[in-house]
Legacy VTK file of the C-alpha trace (Angstrom):
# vtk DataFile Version 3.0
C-alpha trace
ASCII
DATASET POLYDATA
POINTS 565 float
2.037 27.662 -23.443
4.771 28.382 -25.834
7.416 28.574 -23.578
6.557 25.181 -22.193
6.403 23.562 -25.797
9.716 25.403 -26.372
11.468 23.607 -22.768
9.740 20.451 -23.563
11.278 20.370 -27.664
14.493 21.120 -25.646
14.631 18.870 -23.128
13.184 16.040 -26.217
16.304 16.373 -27.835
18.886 16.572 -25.352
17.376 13.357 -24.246
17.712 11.774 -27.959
21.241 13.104 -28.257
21.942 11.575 -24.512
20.251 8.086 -25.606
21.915 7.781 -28.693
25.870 8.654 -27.144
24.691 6.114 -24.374
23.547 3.422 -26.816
26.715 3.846 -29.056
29.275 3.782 -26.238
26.980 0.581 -24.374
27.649 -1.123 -28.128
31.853 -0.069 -28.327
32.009 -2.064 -24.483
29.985 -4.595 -26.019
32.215 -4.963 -28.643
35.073 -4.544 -26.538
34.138 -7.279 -24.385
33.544 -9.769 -27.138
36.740 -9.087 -28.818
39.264 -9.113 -25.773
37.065 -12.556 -24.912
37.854 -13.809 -28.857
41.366 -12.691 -28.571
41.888 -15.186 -25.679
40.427 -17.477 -27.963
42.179 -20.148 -30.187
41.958 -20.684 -33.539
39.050 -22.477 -35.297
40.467 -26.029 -36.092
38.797 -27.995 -38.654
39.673 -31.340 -37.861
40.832 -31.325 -33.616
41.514 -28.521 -31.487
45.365 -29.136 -30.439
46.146 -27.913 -26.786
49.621 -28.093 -24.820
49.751 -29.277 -21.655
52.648 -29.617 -19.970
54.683 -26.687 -17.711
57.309 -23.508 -18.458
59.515 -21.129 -16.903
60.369 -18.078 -17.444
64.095 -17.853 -17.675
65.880 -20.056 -15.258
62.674 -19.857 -12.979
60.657 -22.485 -10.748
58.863 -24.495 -12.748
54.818 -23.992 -13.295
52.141 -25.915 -14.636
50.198 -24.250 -17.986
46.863 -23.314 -16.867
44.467 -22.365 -19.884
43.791 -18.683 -19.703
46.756 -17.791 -17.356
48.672 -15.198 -18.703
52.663 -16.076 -19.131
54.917 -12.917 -19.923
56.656 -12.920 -22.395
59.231 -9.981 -22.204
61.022 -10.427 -18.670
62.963 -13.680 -20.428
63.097 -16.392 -22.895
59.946 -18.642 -22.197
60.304 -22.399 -22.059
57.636 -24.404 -22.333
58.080 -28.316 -21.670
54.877 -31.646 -22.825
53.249 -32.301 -25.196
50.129 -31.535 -27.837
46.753 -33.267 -26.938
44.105 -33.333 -29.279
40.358 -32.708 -28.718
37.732 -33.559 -31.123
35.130 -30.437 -32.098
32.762 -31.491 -29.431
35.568 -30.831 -26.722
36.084 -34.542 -26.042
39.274 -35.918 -25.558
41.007 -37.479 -28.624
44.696 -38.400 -27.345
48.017 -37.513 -28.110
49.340 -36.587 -31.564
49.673 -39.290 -34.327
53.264 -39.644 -35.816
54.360 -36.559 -38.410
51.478 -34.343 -38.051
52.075 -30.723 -38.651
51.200 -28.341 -35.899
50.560 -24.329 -36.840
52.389 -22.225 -34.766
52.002 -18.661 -34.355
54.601 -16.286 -33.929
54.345 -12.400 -33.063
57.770 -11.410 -33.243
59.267 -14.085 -31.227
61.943 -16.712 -32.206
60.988 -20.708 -31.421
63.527 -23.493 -31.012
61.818 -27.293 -30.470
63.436 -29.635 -29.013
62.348 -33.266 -29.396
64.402 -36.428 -28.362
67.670 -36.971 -30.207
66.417 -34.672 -33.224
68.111 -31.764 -34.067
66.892 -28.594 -32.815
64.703 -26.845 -35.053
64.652 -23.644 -35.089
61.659 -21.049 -35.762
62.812 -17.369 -36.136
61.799 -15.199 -38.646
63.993 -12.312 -36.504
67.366 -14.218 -36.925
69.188 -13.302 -40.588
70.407 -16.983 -40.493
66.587 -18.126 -40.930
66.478 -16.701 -44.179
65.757 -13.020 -44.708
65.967 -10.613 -41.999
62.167 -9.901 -41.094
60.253 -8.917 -38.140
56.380 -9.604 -37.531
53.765 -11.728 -37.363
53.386 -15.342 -39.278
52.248 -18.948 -38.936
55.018 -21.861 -39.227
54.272 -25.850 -39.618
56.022 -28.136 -38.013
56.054 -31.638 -38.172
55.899 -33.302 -34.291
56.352 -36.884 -33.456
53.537 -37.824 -31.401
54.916 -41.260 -30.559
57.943 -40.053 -29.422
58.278 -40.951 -25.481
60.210 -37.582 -25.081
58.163 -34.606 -24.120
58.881 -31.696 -26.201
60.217 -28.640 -25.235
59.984 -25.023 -26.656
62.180 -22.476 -26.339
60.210 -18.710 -26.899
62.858 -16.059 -27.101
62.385 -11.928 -27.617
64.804 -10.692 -29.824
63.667 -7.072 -28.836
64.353 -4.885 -26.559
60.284 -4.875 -25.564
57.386 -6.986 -27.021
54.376 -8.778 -27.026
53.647 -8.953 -23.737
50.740 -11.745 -24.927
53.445 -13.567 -27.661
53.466 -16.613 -25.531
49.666 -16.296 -24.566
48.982 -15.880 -28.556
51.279 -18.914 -29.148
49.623 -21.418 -26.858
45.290 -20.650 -27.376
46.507 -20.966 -31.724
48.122 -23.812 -31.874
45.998 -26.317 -34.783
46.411 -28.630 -37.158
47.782 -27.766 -40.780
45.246 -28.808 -42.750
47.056 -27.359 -45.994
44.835 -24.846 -48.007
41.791 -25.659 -45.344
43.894 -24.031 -42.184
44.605 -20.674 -44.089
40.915 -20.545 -45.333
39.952 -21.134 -41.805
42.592 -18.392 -40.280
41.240 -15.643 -43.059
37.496 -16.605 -41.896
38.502 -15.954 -38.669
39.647 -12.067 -39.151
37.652 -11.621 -41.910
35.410 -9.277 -40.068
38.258 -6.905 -38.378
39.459 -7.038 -42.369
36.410 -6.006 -43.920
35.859 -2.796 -41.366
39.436 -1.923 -42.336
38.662 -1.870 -45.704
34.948 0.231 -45.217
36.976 2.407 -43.325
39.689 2.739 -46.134
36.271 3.522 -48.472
34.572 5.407 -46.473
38.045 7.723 -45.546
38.634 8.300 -49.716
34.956 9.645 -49.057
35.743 12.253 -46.655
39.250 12.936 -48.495
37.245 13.576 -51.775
34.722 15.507 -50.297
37.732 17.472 -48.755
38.903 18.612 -52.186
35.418 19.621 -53.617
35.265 21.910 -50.529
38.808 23.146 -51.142
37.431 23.762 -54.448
34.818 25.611 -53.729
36.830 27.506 -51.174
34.340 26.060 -47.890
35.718 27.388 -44.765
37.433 24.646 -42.307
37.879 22.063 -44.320
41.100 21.471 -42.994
38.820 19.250 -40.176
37.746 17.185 -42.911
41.130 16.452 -44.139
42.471 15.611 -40.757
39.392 13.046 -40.155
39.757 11.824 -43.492
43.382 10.836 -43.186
42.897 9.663 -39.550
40.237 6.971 -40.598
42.266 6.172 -43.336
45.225 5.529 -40.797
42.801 3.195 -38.854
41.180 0.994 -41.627
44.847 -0.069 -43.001
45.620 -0.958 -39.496
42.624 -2.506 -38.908
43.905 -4.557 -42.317
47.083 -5.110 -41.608
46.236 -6.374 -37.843
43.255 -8.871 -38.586
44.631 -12.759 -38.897
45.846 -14.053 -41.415
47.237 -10.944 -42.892
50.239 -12.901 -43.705
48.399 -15.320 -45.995
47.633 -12.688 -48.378
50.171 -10.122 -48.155
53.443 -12.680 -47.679
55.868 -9.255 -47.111
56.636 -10.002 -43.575
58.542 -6.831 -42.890
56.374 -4.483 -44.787
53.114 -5.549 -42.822
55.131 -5.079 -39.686
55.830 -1.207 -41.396
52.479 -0.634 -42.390
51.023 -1.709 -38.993
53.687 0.579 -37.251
53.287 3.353 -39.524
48.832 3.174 -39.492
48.898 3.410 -35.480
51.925 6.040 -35.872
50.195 8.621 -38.305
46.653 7.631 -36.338
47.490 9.175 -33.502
49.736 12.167 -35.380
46.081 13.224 -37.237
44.363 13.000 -33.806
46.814 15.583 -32.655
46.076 17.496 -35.183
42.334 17.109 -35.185
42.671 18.096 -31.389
44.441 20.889 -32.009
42.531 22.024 -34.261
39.827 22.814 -31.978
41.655 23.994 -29.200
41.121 28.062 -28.803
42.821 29.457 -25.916
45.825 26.566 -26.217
46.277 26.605 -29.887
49.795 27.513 -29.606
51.046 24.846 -27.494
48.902 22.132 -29.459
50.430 23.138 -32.779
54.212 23.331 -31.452
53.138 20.143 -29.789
51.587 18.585 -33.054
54.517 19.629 -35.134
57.197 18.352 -32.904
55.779 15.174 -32.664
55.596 15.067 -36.702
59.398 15.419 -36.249
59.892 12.517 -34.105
57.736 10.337 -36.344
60.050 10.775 -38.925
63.071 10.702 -37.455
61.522 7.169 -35.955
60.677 6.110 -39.361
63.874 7.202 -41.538
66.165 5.395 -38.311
65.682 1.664 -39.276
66.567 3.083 -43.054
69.763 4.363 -42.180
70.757 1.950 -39.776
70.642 -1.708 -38.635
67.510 -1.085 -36.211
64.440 -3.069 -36.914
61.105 -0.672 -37.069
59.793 -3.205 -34.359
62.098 -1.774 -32.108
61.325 2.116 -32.553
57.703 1.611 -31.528
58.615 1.653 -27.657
60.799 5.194 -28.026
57.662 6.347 -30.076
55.342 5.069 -27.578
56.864 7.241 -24.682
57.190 10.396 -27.480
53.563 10.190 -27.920
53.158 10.063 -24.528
54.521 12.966 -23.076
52.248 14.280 -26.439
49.317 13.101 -24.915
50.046 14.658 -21.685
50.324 18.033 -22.867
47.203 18.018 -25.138
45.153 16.718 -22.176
46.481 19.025 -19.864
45.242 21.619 -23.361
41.747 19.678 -23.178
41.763 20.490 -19.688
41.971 23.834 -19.611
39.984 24.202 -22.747
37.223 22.576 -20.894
37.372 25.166 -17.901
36.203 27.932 -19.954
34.007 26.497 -22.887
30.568 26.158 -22.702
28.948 23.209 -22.526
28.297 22.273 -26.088
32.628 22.621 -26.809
32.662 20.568 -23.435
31.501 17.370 -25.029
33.400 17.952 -27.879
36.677 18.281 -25.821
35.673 14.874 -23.604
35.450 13.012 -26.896
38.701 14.445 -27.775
40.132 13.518 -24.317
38.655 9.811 -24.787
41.084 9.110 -27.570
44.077 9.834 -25.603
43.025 7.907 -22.680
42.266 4.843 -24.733
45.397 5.053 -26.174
47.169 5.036 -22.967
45.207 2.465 -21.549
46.401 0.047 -24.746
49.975 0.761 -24.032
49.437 0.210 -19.903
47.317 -3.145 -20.906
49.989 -4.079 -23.649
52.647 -3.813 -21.307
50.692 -5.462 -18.510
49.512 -8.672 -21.019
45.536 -7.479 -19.881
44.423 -7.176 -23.417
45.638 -7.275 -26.899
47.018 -3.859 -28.301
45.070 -1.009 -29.634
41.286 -3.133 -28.294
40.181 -0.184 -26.393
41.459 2.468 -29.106
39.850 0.519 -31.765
36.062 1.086 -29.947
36.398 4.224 -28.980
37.271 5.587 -32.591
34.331 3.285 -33.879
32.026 5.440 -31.410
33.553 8.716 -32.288
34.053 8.143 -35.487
29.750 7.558 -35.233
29.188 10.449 -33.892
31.431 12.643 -36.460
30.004 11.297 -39.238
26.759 11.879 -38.032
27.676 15.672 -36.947
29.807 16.355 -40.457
26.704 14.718 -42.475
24.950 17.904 -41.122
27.807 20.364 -41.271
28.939 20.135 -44.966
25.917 20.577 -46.528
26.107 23.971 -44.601
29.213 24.663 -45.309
28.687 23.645 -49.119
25.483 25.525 -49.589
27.132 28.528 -47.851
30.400 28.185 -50.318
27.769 28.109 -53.490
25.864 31.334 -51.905
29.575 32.966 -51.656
30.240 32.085 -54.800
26.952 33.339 -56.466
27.670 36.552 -54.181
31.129 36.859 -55.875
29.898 36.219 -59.193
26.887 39.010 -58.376
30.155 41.314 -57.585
32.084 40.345 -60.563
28.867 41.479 -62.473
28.307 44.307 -60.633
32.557 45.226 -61.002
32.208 44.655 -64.578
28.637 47.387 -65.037
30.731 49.942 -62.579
33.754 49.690 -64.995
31.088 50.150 -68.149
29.793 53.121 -66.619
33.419 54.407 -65.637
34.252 54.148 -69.093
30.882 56.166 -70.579
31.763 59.090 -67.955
35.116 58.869 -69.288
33.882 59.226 -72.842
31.712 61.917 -71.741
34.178 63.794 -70.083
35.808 63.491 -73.324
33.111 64.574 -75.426
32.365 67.715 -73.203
36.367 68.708 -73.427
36.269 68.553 -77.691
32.366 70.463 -76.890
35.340 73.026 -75.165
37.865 73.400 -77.626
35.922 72.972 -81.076
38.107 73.948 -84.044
36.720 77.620 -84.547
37.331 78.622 -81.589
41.393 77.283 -81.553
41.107 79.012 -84.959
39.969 82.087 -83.663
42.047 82.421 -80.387
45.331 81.662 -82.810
43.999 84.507 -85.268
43.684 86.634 -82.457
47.159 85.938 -80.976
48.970 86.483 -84.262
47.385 89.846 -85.011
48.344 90.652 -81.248
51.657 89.686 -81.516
52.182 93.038 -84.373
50.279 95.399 -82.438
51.012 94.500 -78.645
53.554 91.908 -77.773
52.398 91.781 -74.126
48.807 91.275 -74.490
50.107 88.394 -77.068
52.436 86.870 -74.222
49.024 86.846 -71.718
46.523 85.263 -74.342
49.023 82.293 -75.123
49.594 81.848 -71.140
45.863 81.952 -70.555
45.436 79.888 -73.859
47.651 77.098 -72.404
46.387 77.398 -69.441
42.919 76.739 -70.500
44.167 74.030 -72.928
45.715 71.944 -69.962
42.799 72.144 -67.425
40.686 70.316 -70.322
43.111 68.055 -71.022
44.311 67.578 -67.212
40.508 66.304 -66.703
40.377 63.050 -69.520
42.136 60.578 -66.868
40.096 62.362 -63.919
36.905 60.517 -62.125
37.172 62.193 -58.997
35.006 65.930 -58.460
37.027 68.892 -58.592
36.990 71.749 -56.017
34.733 75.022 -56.983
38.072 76.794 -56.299
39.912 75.139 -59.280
36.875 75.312 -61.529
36.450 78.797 -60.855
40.137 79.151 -62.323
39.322 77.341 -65.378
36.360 79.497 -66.170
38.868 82.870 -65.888
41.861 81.728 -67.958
38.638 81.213 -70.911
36.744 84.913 -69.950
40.139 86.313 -70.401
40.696 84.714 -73.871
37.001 85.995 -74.434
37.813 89.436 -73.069
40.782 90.057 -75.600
38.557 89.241 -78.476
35.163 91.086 -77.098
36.920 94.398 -74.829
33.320 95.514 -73.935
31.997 92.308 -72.200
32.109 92.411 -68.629
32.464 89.112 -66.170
30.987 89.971 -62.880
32.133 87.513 -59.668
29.815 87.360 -56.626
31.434 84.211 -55.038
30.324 83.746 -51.167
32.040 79.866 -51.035
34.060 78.110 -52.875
34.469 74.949 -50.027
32.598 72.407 -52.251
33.161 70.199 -55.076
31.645 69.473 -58.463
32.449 67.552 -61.570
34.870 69.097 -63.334
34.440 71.398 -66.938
30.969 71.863 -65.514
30.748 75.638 -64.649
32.816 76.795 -68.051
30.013 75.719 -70.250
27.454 77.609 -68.821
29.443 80.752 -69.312
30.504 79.864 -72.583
26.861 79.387 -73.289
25.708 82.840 -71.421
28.733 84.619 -73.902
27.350 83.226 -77.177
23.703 83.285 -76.711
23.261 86.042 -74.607
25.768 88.652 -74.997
26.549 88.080 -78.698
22.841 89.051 -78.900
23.189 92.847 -77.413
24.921 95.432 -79.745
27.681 96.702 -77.611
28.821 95.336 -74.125
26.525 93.457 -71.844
27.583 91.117 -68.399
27.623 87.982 -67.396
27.059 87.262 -63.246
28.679 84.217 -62.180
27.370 83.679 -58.297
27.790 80.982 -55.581
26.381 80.564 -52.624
25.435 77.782 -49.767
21.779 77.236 -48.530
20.855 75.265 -45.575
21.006 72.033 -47.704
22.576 72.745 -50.831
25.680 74.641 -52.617
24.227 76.693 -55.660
25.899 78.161 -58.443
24.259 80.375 -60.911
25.353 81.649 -63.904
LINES 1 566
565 0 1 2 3 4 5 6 7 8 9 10 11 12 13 14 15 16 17 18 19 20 21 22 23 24 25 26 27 28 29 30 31 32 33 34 35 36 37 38 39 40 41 42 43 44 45 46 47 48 49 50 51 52 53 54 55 56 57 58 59 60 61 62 63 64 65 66 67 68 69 70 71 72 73 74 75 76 77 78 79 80 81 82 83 84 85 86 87 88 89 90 91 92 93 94 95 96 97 98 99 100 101 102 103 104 105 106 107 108 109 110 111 112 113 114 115 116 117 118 119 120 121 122 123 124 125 126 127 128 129 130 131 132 133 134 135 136 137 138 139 140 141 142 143 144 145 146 147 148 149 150 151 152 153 154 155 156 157 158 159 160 161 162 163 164 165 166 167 168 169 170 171 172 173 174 175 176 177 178 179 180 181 182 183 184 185 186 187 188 189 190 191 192 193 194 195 196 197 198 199 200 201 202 203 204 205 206 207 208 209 210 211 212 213 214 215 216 217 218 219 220 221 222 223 224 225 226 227 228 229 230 231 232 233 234 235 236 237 238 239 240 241 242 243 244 245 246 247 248 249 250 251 252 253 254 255 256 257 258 259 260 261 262 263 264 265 266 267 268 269 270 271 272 273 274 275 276 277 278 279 280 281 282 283 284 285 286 287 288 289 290 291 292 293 294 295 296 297 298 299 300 301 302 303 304 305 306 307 308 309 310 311 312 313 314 315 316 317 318 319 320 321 322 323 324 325 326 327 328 329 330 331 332 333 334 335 336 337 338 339 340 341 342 343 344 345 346 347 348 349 350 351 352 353 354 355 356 357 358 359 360 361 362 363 364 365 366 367 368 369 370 371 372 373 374 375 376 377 378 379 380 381 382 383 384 385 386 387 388 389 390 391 392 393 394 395 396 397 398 399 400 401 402 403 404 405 406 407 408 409 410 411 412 413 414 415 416 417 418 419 420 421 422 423 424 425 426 427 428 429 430 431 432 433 434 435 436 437 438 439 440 441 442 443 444 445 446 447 448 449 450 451 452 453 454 455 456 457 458 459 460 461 462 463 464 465 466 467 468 469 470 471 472 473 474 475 476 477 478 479 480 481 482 483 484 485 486 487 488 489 490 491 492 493 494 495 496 497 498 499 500 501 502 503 504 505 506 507 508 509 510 511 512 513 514 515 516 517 518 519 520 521 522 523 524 525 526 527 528 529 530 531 532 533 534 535 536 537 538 539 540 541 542 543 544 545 546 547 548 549 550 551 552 553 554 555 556 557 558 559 560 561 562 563 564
């Protein structure tokens, strides 16, 4: 009955765990699918929604007509587009062409305009060129006045100053074209990616979270919290791109060329932490993921410090970066791989999730390239599902790992105590040791050995030159033991106990020492044998009138070494 409550518990909550990572990933394609559908999307207008129709070419190409929804590339050529803006009311019904001098918001994403319109002069939209102004690259919204009336139908002119691009630019230009309605248009852009803005900036909240809780478990010394750091600073790196990459970033934050940095740099250090938090768990491939982790650090900042030291726009590093990360990606997937093959099936999942971010990151530069989808979609909703299920799996782990660090430090603190009590008790032996050395050598009888040598010294030399030998002797074996916490050997103690019978014997000729010594191969704390004898001298042979002996024995039992006195 147990066992079957035990498989049923089981199976209960492998079914929960397999619901909830099917619900979550069911709600990141949901999500997915609604925002590739709003990227296609144009821009809430407040007054008409503004549409081109007309036809383009891409280079000196055939002509085509401008179908809504078709995608036109935007990086094998300049772009023109030749008509004219129609306006539709809110309702979708048709409201004609556009009324003299009304400003039109275009939207650029690092692509140069120049309109042509009749006998007008060219004017000319391109925040890449120096001779626009500054020198900046990135994304921004331009008005421009066009003269509906006008019988000429006007043409635009979409170049790529870069080497590679926005493969959508054109796409992006054509379904966001709408009125400038002044302050009203900006309000309406910031509505529009207010949502993608506020996750960025929960994210950027919730990572200062995990980066402080990182440094209280540094502080308390919690094991692996070097995960914690890397997931900190890789949600971090996605909630100030999520920032810098919602619409209308430029109305707020009007430095052109830093968003463009910021944006570059978020998706570049992303995808560094997610090496490292890869690497971190790999076992048998750590090696390769670390050499591969650091090397790729390199090329970050050699990508980064580039456009500092030379005329290169940052733009233009992202496509050398994107095939360095690459070839990263490779090599830690072929890692997750073979990690895979020999983990069990717990570390399996983990290492899928792992492998998830990689692919998605792949299939954003594939679907960048190929104009499917705008960059980073697919990235963006696998991290929100991972990120889920982290949170949800380091909610349980560090309160573990915090609890455990206060138990080791209680246990260390227990030791300190117990460190400080040992070195009490050290220092009472010590003072006993020290006490039963003066017990040894108490003034009378220093007084009476020196009495003895000085008469000896008139009557026999030689007997003198044998009591000061044994005297010193028997003076440095006490002192030799003050500094001394370790046992001494029976052998050496045995010693100590004849260089004092022989100062004894000069002073008392008749008293006889008797050995019967059957082992000596023990040990015993020192200066503890010569006290006994010293004792048996005084009290027992002092006592008799003439002579008298004193036994000193040693012998081993089946448990115990004995010595007797």
């Amino acid at each position: 009955m147990n066992g079957k409550e035990t498989r049923s518990g089981f199976f209960n909550t492998v079914t929960l765990k397999i619901v909830g990572v099917l619900l979550i990933l069911f709600a990141a394609v949901v999500l997915l699918w609604r925002g590739n559908a709003a990227s296609n999307q144009a821009m809430p207008a407040l007054v008409a929604q503004v549409y081109f129709d007309g036809e383009y070419r891409i280079a000196d190409g055939q002509w085509q007509k401008i179908v809504k929804g078709n995608h036109i590339s935007s990086t094998e050529g300049d772009v023109t587009l030749r008509g004219d803006f129609h306006l539709y009311a809110p309702d979708g019904e048709y409201a004609g062409v556009l009324e003299e001098d009304t400003l039109i918001a275009l939207y650029t994403d690092h692509i140069g305009l120049t309109i042509y319109q009749g006998e007008n002069e060219p004017f000319v939209i391109d925040m890449e060129n120096p001779l626009y102004g500054s020198s900046v690259c990135g994304m921004g919204w331009t008005a421009h006045s066009f003269n509906g009336s006008s019988a000429d139908p006007i043409e635009i002119v979409v170049h790529n100053p870069h080497c590679f691009g926005n493969e959508r630019a054109v796409d992006e230009l054509l379904s966001n074209v709408a009125i400038w309605d002044n302050i009203n248009f900006e309000r309406g852009v910031l509505e529009s990616g207010k949502m993608l803005r506020y996750t960025g900036i929960f994210l950027v909240v919730a990572a200062f979270a995990f980066l402080g809780t990182a440094l209280f478990s540094a502080l308390l010394h919690v094991r692996n919290n070097r995960i914690i750091w890397l997931l900190g600073l890789a949600i971090l790196s996605v909630g100030i791109y999520l920032i810098y990459d919602a619409s209308g970033v430029s109305f707020w934050s009007e430095f052109i060329a830093a968003n463009t940095t910021l944006l570059g740099l978020s998706m570049m250090f992303y995808m560094f932490f997610v090496s490292g938090i890869i690497t971190y768990f790999l076992q048998e491939t750590k090696k390769v993921g670390t050499i591969t982790t650091v090397a790729l650090g390199i090329m970050d900042g050699i990508f980064f410090v580039l456009p500092v030291l030379t005329g290169i726009f940052f733009y233009d590093t992202w496509l050398f970066w994107v095939i360095a990360q690459t070839i990263a990606n490779i090599v830690l997937f072929g890692c997750l791989v073979r990690e895979c093959l020999s983990a069990d099936k717990k570390n399996r999942m983990v290492y899928a999730g792992l492998a998830l971010l990689l692919l998605a990151f792949e299939c954003d530069v594939a679907a960048t390239a190929l104009g499917w989808w705008k960059g980073g979609l697919l990235s963006r909703y696998v991290f929100f599902a991972l990120f889920l299920l982290a949170l949800f799996v380091i909610l349980q782990v560090i309160p573990g790992n915090i609890n455990a660090a206060a138990k080791a430090k209680e246990l260390e603190l227990q030791r300190s105590r117990l460190e400080a009590e040992k070195n009490s008790i050290e220092a009472e032996l010590k003072e006993s040791r020290i006490s039963i050395m003066l017990s040894q050598i108490q003034p009378h009888f220093i007084y009476n050995t020196l009495g003895t040598i000085e008469r000896m010294c008139l009557k026999d030399p030689e007997k003198a030159f044998d009591l000061v030998r044994n005297f010193s002797l028997y003076l440095r074996g006490n002192f030799s033991e003050l500094d001394s916490v370790t046992p001494v050997r029976f052998a050496e103690e045995i010693k100590h106990v004849e260089y004092y019978v022989n100062i004894e014997k000069v002073r008392f000729p008749d008293m006889n020492i008797a050995y019967d010594v059957e082992t000596t191969d023990f040990v015993l704390p020192a200066l503890s044998v010569q006290p006994l004898v010293e004792n048996a001298i005084k009290h027992g042979l002092m006592r008799l009138e003439t002579g008298g002996t004193v036994v000193i024995r040693s012998y081993e039992t089946k448990t115990h070494f004995c010595v007797e006195v």
